[in-house]
C-alpha positions, -999 to 999 in steps of 0.1 A, spaced: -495 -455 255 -506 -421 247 -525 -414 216 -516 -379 197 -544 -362 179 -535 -341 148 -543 -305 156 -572 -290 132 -556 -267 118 -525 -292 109 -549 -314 95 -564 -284 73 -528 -274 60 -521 -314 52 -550 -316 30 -544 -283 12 -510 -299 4 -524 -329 -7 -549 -308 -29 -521 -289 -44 -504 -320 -50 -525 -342 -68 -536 -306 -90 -495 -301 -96 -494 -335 -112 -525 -335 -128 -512 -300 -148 -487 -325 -158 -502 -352 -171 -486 -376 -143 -497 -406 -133 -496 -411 -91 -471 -438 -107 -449 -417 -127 -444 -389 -99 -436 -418 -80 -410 -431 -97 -395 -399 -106 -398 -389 -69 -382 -422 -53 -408 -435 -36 -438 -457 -44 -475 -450 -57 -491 -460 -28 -472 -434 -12 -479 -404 -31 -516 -415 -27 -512 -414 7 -495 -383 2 -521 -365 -19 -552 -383 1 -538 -370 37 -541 -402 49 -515 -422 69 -481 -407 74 -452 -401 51 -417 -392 54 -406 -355 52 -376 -362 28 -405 -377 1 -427 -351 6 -401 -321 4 -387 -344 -29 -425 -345 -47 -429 -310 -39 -392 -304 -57 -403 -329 -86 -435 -308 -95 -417 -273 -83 -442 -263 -54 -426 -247 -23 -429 -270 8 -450 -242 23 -485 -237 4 -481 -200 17 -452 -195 -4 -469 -202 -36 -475 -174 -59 -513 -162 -68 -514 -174 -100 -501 -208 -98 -520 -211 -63 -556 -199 -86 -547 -221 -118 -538 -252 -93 -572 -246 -72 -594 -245 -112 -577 -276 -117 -585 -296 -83 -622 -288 -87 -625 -307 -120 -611 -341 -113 -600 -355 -142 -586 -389 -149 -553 -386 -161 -549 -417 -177 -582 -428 -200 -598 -460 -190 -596 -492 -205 -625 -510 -222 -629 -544 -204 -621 -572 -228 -646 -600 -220 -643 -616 -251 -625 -650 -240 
């Protein structure tokens, strides 16, 4: 069986859309868990999704993109939102604060 290589540039425009993503729902205080459920599908999903890794339907990505209101097509995103999304993707922040550990048994 033939093995299909993702194209360079296809790979670029994945992870741009994964970038944009996981910035869109950070603006918004989701969790990968939240935009899940209110997308349909499961977290593991939108982290593959947002990671570029492994494959995911086109219905759940055109519905997460609905969900957070980004065009399918990064291209088609306005300046602004494109400029505020890119601030926020540099400065990973956890949306959700961590837990102290409770080792007190």
């Amino acid at each position: 069986m033939a093995t299909f290589n993702t194209p360079a540039v296809v790979s670029r425009r994945l992870a741009e859309m994964g970038r944009l993503i996981q910035a869109a729902r950070e603006e918004r205080a989701m969790t990968q868990s939240e935009l899940a459920k209110r997308a349909g599908t499961s977290r593991p999903t939108v982290h593959r999704l947002e990671s570029c890794k492994g494959s995911v339907a086109w219905g759940t990505v055109m519905t997460v993109c609905w969900v957070l209101d980004l065009p399918s097509d990064p291209d088609a995103l306005d300046a602004e939102r494109r400029g505020r999304l890119a601030a926020t993707g540099e400065i990973i922040q956890r949306v959700r604060p961590r837990r102290e550990l409770d080792d007190d048994f």
